[in-house]
C-alpha positions in Angstrom: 0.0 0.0 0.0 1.1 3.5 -0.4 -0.3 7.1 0.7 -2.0 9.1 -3.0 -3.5 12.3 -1.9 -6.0 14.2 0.3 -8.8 15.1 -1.5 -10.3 19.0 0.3 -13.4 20.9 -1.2 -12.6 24.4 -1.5 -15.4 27.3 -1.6 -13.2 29.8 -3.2 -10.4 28.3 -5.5 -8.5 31.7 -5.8 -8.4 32.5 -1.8 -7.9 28.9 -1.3 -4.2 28.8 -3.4 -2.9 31.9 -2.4 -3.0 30.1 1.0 -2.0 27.0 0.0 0.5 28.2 -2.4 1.5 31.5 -1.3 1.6 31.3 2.2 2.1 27.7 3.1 4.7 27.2 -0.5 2.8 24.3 -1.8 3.2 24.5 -5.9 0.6 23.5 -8.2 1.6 20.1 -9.9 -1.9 20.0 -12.3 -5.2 21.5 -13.2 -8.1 20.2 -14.8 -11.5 21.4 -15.2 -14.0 19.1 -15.3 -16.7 20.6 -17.9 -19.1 17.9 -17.4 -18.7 17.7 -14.1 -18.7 21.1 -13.4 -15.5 21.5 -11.3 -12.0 22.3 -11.0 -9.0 19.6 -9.6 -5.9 21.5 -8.9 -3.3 18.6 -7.1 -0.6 21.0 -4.9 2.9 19.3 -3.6 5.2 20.1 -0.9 8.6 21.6 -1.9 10.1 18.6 -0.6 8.3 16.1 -2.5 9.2 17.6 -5.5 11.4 14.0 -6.1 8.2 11.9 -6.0 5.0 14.4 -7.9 4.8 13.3 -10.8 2.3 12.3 -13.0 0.5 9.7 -10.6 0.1 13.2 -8.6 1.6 12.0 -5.1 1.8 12.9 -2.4 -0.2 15.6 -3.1 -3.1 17.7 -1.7 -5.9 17.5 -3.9 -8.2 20.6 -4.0 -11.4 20.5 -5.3 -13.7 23.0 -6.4 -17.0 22.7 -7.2 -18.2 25.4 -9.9 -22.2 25.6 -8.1 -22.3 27.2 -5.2 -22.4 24.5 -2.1 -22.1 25.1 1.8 -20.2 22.3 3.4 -21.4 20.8 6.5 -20.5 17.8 8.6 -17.3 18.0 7.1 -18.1 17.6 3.7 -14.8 20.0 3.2 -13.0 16.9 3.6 -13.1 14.2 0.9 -11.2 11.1 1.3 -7.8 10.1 1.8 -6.8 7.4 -1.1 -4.4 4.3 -1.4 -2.9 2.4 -3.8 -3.0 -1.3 -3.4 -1.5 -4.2 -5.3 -4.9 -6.2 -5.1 -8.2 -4.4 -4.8 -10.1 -7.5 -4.6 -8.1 -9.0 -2.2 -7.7 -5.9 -0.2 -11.5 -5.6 0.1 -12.1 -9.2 1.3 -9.3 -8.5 4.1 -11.4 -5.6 4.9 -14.8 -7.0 4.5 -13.2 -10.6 6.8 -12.2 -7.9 9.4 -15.6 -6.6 9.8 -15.2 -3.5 7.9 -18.5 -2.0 5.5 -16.9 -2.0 1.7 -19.1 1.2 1.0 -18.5 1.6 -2.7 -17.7 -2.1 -4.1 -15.1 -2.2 -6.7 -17.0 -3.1 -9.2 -15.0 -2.0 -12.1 -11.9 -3.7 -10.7 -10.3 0.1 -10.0 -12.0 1.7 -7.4 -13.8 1.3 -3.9 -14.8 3.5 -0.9 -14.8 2.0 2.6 -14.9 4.1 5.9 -12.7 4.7 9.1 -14.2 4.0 12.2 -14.2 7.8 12.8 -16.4 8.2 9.1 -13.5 9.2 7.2 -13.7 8.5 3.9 -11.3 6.2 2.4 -10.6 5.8 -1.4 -8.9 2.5 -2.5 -7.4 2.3 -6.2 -6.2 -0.3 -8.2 -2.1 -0.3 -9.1 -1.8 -0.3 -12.4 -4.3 -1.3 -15.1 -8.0 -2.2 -13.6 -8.6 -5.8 -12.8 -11.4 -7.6 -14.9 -14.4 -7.4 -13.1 -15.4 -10.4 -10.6 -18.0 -11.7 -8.4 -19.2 -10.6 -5.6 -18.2 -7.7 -6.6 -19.6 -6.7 -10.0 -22.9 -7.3 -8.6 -22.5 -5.8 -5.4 -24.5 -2.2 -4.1 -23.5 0.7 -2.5 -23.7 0.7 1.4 -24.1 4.2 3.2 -22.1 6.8 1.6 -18.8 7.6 0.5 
């Protein structure tokens, strides 16, 4: 396993890097807007991680920016904290055998959401390519939120 990103929403993208950037030194590594979507990923990196952001975008702060007008409450600021793994699959079944709610199944053999026991979200993600789907999985539902 290793450590991706910190995903944060951000009400004001411009206030929100001169912080990040101009008064903490964080440096933007990428941008994208998200037309369809309707918001704005800028991924920011410590100065001394420059030797490790690179296109993967780790470790990095992920800033998110959501173009509609949205208060955030209950900590909805905060997204999700997100891991590589060598095994999806396998790392969900550990989970799930450990008693642990697989909230967003990874159904597409890439992705899935599970929970801290203090409601953080937690993003899992495939190393490398996707798996091929697979059973339970494919089939599986979406528990709670993530």
């Amino acid at each position: 396993m290793e450590y991706l990103h910190t995903m944060v929403r951000v009400t004001d993208l411009e206030k929100s890097l001169e912080f990040y950037c101009d008064k903490l030194g964080l440096y933007e590594v990428s941008r994208n807007d998200y037309e369809k979507g309707r918001f704005t990923l800028v991924f920011l990196a410590a100065p001394g991680d420059s030797d490790t952001a690179n296109s993967d975008k780790r470790p990095c702060l992920e800033l998110t920016y959501n173009w509609d007008p949205e208060t955030y409450t209950g900590g909805r600021n905060f997204g999700h904290l997100a891991y590589r793994v060598d095994n999806i699959y396998e790392t969900c079944q550990r989970l799930m055998d450990m008693g642990v709610t697989i909230n967003r199944p990874p159904r597409d053999g890439h992705m899935a959401f599970v929970r801290s026991p203090d409601n953080i979200s937690i993003e899992l993600l495939q190393k490398g390519g996707s798996l091929a789907p697979q059973e339970p999985w494919a089939s599986m539902d979406n528990t709670g939120e993530w």
